[in-house]
Each structure stands twice: as structure tokens, then as C-alpha cells.
C-alpha positions as CSV (number, residue, x, y, z in Angstrom):
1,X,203.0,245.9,200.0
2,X,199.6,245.8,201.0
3,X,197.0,245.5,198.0
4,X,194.8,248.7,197.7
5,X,191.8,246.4,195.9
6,X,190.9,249.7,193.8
7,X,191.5,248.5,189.8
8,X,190.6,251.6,187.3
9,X,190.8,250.8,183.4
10,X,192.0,254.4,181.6
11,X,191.5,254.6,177.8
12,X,193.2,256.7,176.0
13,X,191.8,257.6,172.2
14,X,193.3,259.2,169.6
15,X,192.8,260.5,165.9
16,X,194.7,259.2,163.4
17,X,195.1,261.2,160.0
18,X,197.5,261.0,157.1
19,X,198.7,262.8,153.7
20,X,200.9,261.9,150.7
21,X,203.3,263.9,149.3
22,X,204.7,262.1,146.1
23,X,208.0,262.4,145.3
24,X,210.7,261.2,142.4
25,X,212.3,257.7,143.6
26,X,212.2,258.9,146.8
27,X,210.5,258.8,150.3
28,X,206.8,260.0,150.5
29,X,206.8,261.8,153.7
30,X,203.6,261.3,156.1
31,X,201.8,263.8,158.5
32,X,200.1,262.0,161.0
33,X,198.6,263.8,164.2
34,X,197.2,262.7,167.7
35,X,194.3,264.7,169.1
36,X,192.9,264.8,172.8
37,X,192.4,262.0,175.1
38,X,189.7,260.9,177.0
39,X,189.9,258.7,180.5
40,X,187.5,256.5,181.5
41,X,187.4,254.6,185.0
42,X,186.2,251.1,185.5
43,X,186.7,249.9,189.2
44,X,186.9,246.2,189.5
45,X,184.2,244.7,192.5
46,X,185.8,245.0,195.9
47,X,188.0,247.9,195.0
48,X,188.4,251.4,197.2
49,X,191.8,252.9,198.4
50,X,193.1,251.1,201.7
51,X,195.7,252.2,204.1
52,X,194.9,252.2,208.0
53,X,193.7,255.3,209.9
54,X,194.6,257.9,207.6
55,X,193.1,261.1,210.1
56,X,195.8,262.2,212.0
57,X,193.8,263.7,214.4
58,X,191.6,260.6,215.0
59,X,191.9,258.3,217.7
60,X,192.5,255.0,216.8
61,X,193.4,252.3,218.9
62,X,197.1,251.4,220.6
63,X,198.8,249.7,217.7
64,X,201.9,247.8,219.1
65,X,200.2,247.7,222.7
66,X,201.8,248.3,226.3
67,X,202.6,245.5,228.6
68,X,199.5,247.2,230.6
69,X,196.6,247.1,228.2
70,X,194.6,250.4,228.2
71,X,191.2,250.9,227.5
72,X,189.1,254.2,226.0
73,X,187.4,254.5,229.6
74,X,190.5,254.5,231.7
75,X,194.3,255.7,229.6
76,X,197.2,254.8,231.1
77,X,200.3,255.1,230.2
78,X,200.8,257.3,227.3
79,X,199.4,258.4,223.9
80,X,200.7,259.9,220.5
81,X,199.5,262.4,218.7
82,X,195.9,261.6,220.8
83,X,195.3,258.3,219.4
84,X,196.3,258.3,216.2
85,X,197.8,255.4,214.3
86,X,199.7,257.9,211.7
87,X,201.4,261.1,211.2
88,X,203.3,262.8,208.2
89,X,206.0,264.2,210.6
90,X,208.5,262.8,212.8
91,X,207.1,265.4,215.4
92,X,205.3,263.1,217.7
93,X,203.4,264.6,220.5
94,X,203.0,262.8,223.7
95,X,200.6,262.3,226.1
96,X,201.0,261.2,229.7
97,X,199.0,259.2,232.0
98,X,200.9,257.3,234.7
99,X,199.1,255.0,237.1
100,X,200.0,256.5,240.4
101,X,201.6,260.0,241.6
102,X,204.6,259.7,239.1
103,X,207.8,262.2,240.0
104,X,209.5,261.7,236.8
105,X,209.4,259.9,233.6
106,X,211.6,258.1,231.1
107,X,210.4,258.0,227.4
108,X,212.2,255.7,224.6
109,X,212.1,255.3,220.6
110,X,211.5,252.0,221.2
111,X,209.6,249.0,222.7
112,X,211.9,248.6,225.6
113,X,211.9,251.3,227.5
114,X,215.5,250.8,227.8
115,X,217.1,253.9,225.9
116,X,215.6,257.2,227.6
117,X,216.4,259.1,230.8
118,X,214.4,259.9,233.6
119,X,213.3,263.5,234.0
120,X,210.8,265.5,236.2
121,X,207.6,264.3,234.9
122,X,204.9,266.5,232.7
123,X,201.9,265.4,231.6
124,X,203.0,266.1,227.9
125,X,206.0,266.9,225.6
126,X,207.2,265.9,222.3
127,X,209.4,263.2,220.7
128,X,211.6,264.3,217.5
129,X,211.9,261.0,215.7
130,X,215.0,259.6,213.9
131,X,213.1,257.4,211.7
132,X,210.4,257.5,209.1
133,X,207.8,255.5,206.8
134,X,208.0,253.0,209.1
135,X,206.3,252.0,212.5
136,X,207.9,253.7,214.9
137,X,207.5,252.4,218.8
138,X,207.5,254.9,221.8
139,X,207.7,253.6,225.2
140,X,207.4,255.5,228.5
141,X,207.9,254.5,232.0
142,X,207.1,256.1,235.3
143,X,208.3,256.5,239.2
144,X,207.4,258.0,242.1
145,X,209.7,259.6,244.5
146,X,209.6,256.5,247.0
147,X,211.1,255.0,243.9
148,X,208.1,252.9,242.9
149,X,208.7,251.9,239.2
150,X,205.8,251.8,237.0
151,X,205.2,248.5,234.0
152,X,206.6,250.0,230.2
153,X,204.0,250.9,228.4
154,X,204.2,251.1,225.1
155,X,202.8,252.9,221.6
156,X,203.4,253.1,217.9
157,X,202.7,255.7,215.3
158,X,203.3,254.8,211.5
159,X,205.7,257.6,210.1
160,X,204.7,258.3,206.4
161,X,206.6,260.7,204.0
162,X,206.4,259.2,201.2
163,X,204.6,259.8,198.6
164,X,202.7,257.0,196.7
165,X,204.4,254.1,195.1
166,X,204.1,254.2,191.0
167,X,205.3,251.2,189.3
168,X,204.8,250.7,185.7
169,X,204.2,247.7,184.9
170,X,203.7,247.6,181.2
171,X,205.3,249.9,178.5
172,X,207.0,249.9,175.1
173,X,210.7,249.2,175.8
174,X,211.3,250.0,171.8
175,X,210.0,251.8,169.4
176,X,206.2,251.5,168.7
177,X,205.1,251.1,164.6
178,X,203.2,253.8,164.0
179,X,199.2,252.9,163.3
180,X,199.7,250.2,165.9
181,X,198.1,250.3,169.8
182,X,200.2,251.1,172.9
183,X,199.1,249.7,176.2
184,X,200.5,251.1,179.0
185,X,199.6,249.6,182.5
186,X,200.7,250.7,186.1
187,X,199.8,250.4,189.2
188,X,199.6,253.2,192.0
189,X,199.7,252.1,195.6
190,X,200.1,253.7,199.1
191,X,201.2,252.1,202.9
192,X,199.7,252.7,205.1
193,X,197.7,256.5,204.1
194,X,195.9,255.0,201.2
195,X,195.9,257.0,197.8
196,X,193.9,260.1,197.9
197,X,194.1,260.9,193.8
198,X,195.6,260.7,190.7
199,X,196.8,262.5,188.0
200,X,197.6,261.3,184.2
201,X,199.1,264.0,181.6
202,X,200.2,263.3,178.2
203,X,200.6,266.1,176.5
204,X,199.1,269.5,177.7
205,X,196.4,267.5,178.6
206,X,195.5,266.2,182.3
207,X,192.8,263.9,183.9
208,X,191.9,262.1,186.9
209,X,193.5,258.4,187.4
210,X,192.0,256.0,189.8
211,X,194.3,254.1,192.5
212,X,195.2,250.4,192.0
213,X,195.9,249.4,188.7
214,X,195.4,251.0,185.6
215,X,195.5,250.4,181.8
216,X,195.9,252.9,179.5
217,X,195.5,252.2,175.4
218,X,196.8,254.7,173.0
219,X,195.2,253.3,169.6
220,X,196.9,254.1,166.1
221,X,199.6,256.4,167.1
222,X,201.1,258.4,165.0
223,X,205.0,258.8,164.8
224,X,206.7,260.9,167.5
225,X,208.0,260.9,171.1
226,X,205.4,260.8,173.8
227,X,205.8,261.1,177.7
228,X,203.0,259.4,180.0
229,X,203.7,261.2,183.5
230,X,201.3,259.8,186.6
231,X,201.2,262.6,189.8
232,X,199.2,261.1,192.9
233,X,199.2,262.7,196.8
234,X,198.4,260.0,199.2
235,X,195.8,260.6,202.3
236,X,198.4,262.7,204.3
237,X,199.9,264.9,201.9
238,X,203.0,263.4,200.6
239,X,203.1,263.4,196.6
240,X,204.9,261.2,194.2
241,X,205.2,261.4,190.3
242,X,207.0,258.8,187.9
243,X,206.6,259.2,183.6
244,X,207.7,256.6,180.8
245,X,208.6,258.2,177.8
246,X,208.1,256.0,174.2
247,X,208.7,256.9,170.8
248,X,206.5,255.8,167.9
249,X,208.0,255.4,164.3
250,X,207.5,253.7,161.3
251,X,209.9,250.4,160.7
252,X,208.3,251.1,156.9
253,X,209.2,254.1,154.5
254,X,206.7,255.4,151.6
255,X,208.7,255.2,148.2
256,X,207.9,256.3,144.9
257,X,210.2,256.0,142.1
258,X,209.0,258.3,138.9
259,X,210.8,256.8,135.5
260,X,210.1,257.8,132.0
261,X,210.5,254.6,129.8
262,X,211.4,255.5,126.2
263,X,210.6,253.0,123.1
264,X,214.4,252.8,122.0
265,X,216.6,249.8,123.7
266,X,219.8,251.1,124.9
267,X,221.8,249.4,127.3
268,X,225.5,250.0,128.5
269,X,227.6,246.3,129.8
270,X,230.8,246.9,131.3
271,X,232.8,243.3,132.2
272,X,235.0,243.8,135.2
273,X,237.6,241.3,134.7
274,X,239.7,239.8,137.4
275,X,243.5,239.9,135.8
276,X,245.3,239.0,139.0
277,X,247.5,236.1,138.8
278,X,245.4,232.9,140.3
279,X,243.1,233.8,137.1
280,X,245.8,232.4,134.7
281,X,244.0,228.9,134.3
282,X,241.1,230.9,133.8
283,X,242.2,233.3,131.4
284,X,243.7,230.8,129.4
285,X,240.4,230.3,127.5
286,X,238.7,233.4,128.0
287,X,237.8,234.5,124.9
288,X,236.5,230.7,123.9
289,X,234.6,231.2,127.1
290,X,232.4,234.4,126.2
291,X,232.2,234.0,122.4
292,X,228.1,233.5,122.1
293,X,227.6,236.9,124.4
294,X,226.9,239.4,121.5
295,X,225.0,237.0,119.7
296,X,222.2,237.1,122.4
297,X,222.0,240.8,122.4
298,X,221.5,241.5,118.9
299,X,218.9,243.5,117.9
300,X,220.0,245.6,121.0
301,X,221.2,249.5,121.3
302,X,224.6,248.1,123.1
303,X,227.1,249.9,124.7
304,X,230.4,247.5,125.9
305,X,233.3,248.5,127.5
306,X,235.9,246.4,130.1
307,X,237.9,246.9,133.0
308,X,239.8,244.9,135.8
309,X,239.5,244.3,139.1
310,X,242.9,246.0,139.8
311,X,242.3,249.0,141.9
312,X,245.7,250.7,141.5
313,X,247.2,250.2,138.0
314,X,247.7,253.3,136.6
315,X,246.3,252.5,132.6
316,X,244.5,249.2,133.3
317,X,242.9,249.5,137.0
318,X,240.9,251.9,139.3
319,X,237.7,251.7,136.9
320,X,239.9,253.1,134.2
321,X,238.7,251.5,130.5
322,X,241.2,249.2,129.2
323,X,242.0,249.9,125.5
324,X,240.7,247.1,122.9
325,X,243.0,245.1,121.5
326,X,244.1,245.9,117.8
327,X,242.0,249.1,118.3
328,X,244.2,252.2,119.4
329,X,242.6,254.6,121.0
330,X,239.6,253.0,121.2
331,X,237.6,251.8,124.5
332,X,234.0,251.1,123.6
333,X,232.4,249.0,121.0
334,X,229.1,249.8,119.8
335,X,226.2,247.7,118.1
336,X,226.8,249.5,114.9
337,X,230.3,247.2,114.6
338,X,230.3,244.9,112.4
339,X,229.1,241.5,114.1
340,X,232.4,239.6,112.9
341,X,234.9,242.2,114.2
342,X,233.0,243.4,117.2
343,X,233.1,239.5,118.4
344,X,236.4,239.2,118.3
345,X,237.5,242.0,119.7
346,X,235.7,241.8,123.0
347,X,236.9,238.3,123.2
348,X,240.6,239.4,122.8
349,X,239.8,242.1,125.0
350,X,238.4,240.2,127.8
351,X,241.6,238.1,127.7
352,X,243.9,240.0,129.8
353,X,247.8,239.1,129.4
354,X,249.2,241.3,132.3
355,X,249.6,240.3,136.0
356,X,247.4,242.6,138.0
357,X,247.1,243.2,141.5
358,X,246.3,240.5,143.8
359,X,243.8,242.9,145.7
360,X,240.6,242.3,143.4
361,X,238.1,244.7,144.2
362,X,235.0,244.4,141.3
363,X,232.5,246.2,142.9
364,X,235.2,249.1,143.7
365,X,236.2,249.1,139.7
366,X,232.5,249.1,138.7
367,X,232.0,252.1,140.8
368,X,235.0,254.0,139.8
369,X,234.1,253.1,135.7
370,X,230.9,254.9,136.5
371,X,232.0,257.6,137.8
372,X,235.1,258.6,135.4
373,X,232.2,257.9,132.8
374,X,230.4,260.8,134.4
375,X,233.2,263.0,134.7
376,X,234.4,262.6,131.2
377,X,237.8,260.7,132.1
378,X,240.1,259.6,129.6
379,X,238.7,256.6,128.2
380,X,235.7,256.2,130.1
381,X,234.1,259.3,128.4
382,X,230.4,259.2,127.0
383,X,230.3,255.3,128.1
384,X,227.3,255.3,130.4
385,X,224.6,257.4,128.4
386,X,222.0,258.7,130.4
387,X,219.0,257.1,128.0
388,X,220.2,253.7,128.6
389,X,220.4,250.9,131.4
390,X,223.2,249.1,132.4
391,X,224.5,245.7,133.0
392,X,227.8,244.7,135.0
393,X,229.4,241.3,134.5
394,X,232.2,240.4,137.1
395,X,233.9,237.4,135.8
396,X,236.5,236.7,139.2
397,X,237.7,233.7,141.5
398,X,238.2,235.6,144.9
399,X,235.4,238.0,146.4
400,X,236.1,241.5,146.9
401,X,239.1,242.2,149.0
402,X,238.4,245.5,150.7
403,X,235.5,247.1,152.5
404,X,235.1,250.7,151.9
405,X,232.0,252.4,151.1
406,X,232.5,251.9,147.3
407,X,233.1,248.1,147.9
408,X,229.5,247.7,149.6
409,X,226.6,246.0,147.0
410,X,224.1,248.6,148.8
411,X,226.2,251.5,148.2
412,X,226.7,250.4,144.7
413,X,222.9,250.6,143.9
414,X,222.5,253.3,146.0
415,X,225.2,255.3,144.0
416,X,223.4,254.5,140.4
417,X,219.9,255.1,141.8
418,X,221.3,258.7,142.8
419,X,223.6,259.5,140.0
420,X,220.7,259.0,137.4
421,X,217.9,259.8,139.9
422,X,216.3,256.6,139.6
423,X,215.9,256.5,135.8
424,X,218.4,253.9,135.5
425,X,217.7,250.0,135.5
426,X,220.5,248.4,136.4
427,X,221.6,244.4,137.3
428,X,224.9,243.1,138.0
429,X,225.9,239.9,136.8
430,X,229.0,237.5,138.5
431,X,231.0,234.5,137.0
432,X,232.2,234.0,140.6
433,X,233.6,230.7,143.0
434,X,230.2,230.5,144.1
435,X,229.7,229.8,147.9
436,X,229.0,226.1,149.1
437,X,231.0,225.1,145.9
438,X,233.8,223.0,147.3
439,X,234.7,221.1,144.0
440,X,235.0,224.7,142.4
441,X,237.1,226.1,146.0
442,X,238.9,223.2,146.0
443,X,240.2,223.6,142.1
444,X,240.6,226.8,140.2
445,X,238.2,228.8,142.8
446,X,240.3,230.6,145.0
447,X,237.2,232.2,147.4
448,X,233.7,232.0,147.6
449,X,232.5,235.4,146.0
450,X,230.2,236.6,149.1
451,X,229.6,239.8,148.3
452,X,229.3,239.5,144.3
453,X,226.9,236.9,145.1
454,X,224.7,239.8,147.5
455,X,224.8,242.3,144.6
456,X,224.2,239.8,142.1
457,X,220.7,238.9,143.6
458,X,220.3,242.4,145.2
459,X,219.7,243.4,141.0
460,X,218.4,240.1,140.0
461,X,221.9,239.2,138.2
462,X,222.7,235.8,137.2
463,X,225.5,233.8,139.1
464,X,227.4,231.9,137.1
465,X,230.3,229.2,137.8
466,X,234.1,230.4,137.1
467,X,235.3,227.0,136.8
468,X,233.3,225.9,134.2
469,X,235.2,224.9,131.2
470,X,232.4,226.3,129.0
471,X,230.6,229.9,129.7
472,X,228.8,229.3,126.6
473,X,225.2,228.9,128.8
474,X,225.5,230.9,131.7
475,X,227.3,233.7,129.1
476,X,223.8,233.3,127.4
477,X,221.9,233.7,130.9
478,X,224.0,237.6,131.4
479,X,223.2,238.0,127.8
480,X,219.0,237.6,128.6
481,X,219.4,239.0,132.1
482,X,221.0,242.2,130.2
483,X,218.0,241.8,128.0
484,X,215.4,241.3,130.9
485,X,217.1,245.1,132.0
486,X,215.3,246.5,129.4
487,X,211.9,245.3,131.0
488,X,212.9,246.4,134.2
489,X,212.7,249.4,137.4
490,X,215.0,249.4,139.6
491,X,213.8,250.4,142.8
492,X,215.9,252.0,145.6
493,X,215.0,249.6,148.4
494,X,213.7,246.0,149.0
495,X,209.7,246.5,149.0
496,X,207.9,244.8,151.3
497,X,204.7,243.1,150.2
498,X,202.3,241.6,152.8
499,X,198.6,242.0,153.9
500,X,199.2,246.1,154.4
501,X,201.2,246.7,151.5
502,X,201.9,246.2,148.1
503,X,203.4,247.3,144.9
504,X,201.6,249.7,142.7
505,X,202.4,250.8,139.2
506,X,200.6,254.1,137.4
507,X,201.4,254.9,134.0
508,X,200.7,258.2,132.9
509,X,198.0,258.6,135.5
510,X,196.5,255.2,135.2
511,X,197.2,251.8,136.4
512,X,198.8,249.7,135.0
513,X,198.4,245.9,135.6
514,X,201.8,244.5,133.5
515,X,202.6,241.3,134.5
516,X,205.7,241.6,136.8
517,X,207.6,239.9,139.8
518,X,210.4,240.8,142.3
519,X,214.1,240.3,141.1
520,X,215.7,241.8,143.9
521,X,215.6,245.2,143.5
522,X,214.1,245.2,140.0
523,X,210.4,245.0,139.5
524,X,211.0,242.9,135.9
525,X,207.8,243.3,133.8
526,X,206.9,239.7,131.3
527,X,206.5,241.9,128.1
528,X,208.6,245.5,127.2
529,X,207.3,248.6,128.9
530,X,205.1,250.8,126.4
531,X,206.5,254.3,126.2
532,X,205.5,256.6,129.1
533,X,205.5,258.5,132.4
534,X,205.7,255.7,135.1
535,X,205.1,255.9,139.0
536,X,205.6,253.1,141.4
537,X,204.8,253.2,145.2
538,X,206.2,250.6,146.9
539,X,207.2,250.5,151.7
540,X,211.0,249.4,152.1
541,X,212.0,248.9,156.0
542,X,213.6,251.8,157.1
């Protein structure tokens, strides 16, 4: 490809403007526009379109040559199209000029004079071509009628009909963050006419392009789907037009999460126990095991309430409330109990006696508790109270054992954030074979709890070991993490914190600069939140 030396440098501006709409833990929506743009040519030193005699009606010299060399003072042998070196169609007309008295001639499409056949000879005619955007060779020969036999002489024409070459060279090949740059380079280049223009459009909007290469910046885009197309004609007429298409989006969303915070501390803990049977070693000791919990949420508004990890029992699984032991009828115990009795009921409680299924699915029995408790079923009834947050504490030695949507940790917080519309602070809490633990996996672990170990950090929830012999001190850690609930926000996605964005908290209009750090998903202040209207804006990745 022969290089046109012509370098143009396009820029491309636009206007970048933005609004906020604010909106109750969800996403704050953004209206960003692009105005007009504006083209400006630099040529690099040397440059100017190139191609080789690009008049077709000039006469240029004999490209290809004869075996008898010919000369502007004295033709011989023949000419195309008088002279000239290229054409746009394949219709080539010939001239004649034989060196003696010639009684017929022979043309060929070709340098050899070896494919044509001998006719009565005419000064002119024409040639129909079979080929194009190439060089093309014509040779004629002549004889007399003494059968004299004249040299082959012979004459190229370059065929173009082709339009211009466009080749992008540069371009987003994904998606473009909006507010960023794109640069978009190509080049446009034509053999052998040269490039006689060039068109850019983007949008409804057109302007002049130069030939050679060109750059093209598109600074702070706003969000969208965007088509460059180029358009250029070269110097005999043939047009060409190639477009790259990009689309610019945020990877970032605009959250806001309103909450009211109320000065009473009420939180709901349901334990999701696993009662299958490779828990018998386990459950052996469970009530010794949990003993010191209520002791580290006195003083608390507490709500408690268990279920297994059996997904199909009829009484005892699918999220369904177990009753507490030595209390008929009864499913919940409340702070008002007395300390005494309310201590050893959850413990016997927690100590399941039946065989359950082998399919443990915590996550799935967490999510069905919640919603029976928002339907009003059965036992479940008035559990999860819409003034309170809520703890889960898994205590299991397999992971989940299914994967539907209601066994997914982000579906889980996603379900909460929704049911209560993000009002609710919630963590969930797992006494789990933690993963890397061989001496645990190789004892009373059966497998590494995976995905109780994701939601347990996605809310900031403690891990704790289920092999321990004594859950006296991580029990304590759930107790204070439930506790550390109370002096959280749950937010509805991970935030992202970096030079560009950040975390800010209002309250009631005004800032406010609580201590506070990142627990997952739950922005946990140092000190209780004072009652109020709270707003925080936070960007999650989309």
C-alpha cells in the first residue's frame, strides 16, 4: 500500500453535564448529554494525498513500455485512453500508430501479444477489460499485406474502482466508562487515484476529514451507543464508507439507601441448626456449647427463634420454626423471659434429637423463615418485626447442598434489602468447617462451608469453628456481632471507595461524620446511631 504522507489530527469535543435524582436504597439515576463536535486538521510536514496521474484525460507517459520505446514527438505503436496512466472503467480506448502501412492488427490483454487475433486494421477501437484495480497491460501488433510483422508494443492503464481503503486502527473493543476519553484513530488511503476528501459523521453532525491518518478524541462521554462512520471518494470517483460503533456506560452505579434509625434496640436471631446425621458428635454438647449467648445480649430488645437446615421436613424443616422444648405451642422467646428459663430453653432447643435430612441447605432455611414470618405462617408468625434488625447464626459441618436462587448469599441480602426496603440491618453469622481447616475436615468437619463463609463476610458475620469443643468465645463474638447490628446500615451493594468516590452519610439534612468502617456490606458506626432520618450515597460496580 503505498503511503499517502497526508497525517490529519481530528478532535472531537464534547459537553459533559449531569443531575441527581435521589432515591430510597436504590440507584440514583444520571442524565448526562453530548453536544456538537468540532474537527480540527493538523497535517504532519511532508503530507498531501498521493496516487499517480489521477486526470484521466491527461497524458502521462507509457507505464509498462513497448519493446519499441516511443517518444512524445514521434507515437508508435499504440496508446490508451490518450496517454493516460488511469481510468475508472474497464472501457479502454485505443489508439493506433503502426510503423509502416499496417493491413491488420492484433490487440492482447496482456504483455505478450500472444492472446488476440488479427483483424483489418483501424486506427482506433476499444478494449472491454476483464480485470480491475489492478494494472492492466494491452499489447498490439501490426502487419502489412506482404506479411511484414511489426515488434509488440505494449501499454498499461491502472483500472481503479475502488473506492478508498478505511482501516481503523484504534477503537474501543468494550465498553467505554462514562466521563472517560475515547480515541479513535484510522487511517484513509487510496492506490493509485489518491484521496480526494473525507467525510466524519457522528451523530447528525458532519465534517471534513483529511486523508492519511487521523485521530479523533471524544473527551468525557457520557453513557450511550455512538457510531463513528468515515465516507471518502477518491480522485476518480469511486466512494468508500466504513463506521465503528462503541457504547459508553458506567461499570459504577449511584446508590442511596434512606434509613430511619429509631432509639429503641430491637433485634430478631434466628439459629439455623444443622440436624442431619454427621452432626451427632456435634450435637452431643450443644447446649453446653451456646450457654453464655443470652448473657452477651442483655440489655437487648431480642427476638430468638430456631430452625434446621432440613429443607423438606414437614414440622421441623423448610424455614418452618421448630417448637421449644417444654414449651407447647410456643416458637419464640423474648427478652422479657426470665434470664434462668429463657437460657435453658434455647439451649435444649438448639439440641436437636431427630435425624434430619442429609441435604443441608442453611441459607435456603434462613430464607424460607423469613418469608413464612412475612406471611404469617404457622409458627413463624410476628417473628421478624419490621422495627428491628436481624442476626442469622448457622451452626453446620457441610456447606450448602443445593444452588437455587434462594441458596445464593447475594440473593439472600438482596431478598432482606427488598422485603424491608432497606430499613433492615442485617449480618449472618456461621459455626461452620471453615475452609483451609484440614484438622477440622479431617475430624468432625464433614465440608468446608464455602458459601456460609461468602455470606458471613458479605454482612460482616463472624466465622466461627464447628469443631471446637467449647463455643463459649466465638458464641460471645455472634453475641457482639448481633450487638454491632444495632450500629449498623446495611447497604445493597459492595461500595467502592477510591480517589473518585466515597461514602457519604447525611442525617437529617446534615453530615454526619460518625466514626465508621466497611464490614462487608454493613457500614458499622464505633458508637449507637442518634435517632433520625439517615441518607447514605455510596457507587457499587454494576
Amino acid at each position: 500500500m503505498k503511503n499517502l504522507g497526508l497525517m490529519g489530527i481530528l478532535v472531537a469535543m464534547f459537553a459533559l453535564t449531569g443531575c441527581l435524582d435521589n432515591g430510597g436504597g436504590s440507584e440514583v439515576k444520571q442524565d448526562l448529554n453530548n453536544g456538537d463536535f468540532s474537527v480540527v486538521t493538523d497535517p504532519e510536514e511532508g503530507g498531501g494525498n498521493s496516487g499517480g496521474n489521477t486526470d484521466e484525460g491527461s497524458t502521462g507517459g507509457n507505464a509498462g513500455g513497448g519493446s519499441t520505446p516511443t517518444t512524445p514527438e514521434a507515437k508508435e505503436g499504440l496508446e490508451i485512453n490518450k496517454g493516460a496512466t488511469l481510468t475508472g472503467s474497464t472501457k479502454l480506448a485505443l489508439d493506433f500508430y503502426s510503423p509502416f502501412v499496417a493491413a491488420y492488427v492484433k490487440v492482447s490483454e496482456g504483455d505478450t501479444c500472444a492472446t488476440g487475433a488479427w483483424v483489418d486494421y483501424v486506427d482506433s477501437g476499444t478494449l472491454n477489460s476483464s480485470k480491475t484495480n489492478q494494472n492492466v497491460p494491452v499489447s498490439a501488433q501490426f502487419r502489412d499485406h506482404d506479411g511484414r510483422t511489426s515488434a509488440c508494443y505494449t501499454r498499461s492503464i491502472y483500472i481503479d474502482q475502488a473506492g478508498p481503503e478505511i482501516i481503523f486502527a484504534k477503537y474501543p473493543s468494550a465498553p467505554v466508562e462514562e466521563g472517560l476519553d475515547v480515541e479513535i484513530v484510522f487511517t484513509v488511503t487510496d492506490v493509485p487515484a489518491g484521496v480526494a476528501s473525507v467525510t466524519c459523521s457522528f451523530g447528525t453532525t458532519s465534517k471534513a476529514c483529511a486523508a492519511g491518518t487521523n485521530k479523533i478524541t471524544f473527551p468525557k462521554m457520557a453513557g450511550g451507543d455512538y457510531s463513528l462512520k468515515v465516507s471518502a471518494k477518491d480522485k476518480v470517483g469511486n466512494a468508500s464508507e466504513k463506521s465503528i460503533s462503541f457504547k459508553v456506560s458506567s461499570m459504577y452505579k449511584q446508590m442511596v439507601n434512606n434509613v430511619r434509625v429509631n432509639e429503641y434496640q430491637k433485634v430478631d436471631i434466628l439459629f439455623v441448626i444443622d440436624n442431619s446425621g454427621s452432626m451427632e458428635y456435634e450435637q452431643k454438647s450443644m447446649a453446653s456449647r451456646v450457654r453464655n449467648f443470652l448473657d452477651v445480649v442483655k440489655g437487648l430488645d431480642w427476638q430468638i427463634a430456631v430452625t434446621t437446615t432440613d429443607p423438606v421436613h414437614k414440622t421441623l424443616g423448610d424455614g418452618r420454626l421448630v417448637q421449644l422444648a417444654n414449651k407447647p405451642g410456643q416458637y419464640i422467646l423474648t427478652s422479657s423471659m426470665n434470664d434462668t428459663d429463657a437460657r435453658n430453653t434455647l439451649s435444649s432447643t438448639l439440641q436437636r434429637s431427630e435425624t434430619g435430612s442429609g441435604s443441608e441447605q442453611g441459607i435456603l432455611a434462613a430464607y424460607r423463615a423469613i418469608e413464612r414470618s412475612l406471611s404469617s405462617s404457622g409458627g413463624n408468625a410476628n417473628f421478624i418485626r419490621n422495627d428491628s434488625q436481624l442476626a442469622v447464626v448457622v451452626i453446620s459441618d457441610e456447606d450448602e447442598s443445593a444452588n437455587g436462587p434462594k441458596n445464593d448469599p447475594a440473593n439472600f441480602v438482596k431478598f432482606v434489602q427488598d422485603s424491608f426496603g432497606a430499613q433492615k440491618a442485617m449480618s449472618f453469622h456461621s459455626i461452620i468447617a471453615r475452609p483451609g481447616d484440614q484438622a477440622c475436615l479431617r475430624g468432625e468437619g464433614y465440608s468446608a462451608g464455602f458459601r456460609y463463609e461468602q455470606i458471613s463476610k458479605l454482612t460482616g458475620g463472624v466465622i466461627g469453628d464447628v469443631c471446637a469443643t467449647d463455643y463459649a468465645a466465638q458464641v460471645q463474638g455472634i453475641a457482639e456481632g448481633v450487638r454491632k447490628t444495632l450500629k449498623s446500615i446495611t447497604l445493597s451493594c459492595a461500595p467502592v471507595v477510591d480517589a473518585m468516590r466515597s461514602i457519604l452519610v447525611l442525617k437529617d439534612g446534615q453530615v454526619y461524620d460518625g466514626t465508621r468502617k466497611m464490614e462487608g456490606l454493613n457500614l458499622v458506626f464505633d458508637q449507637m446511631l442518634p435517632q433520625g432520618n439517615y441518607e447514605v450515597y455510596y457507587s457499587c460496580v454494576k
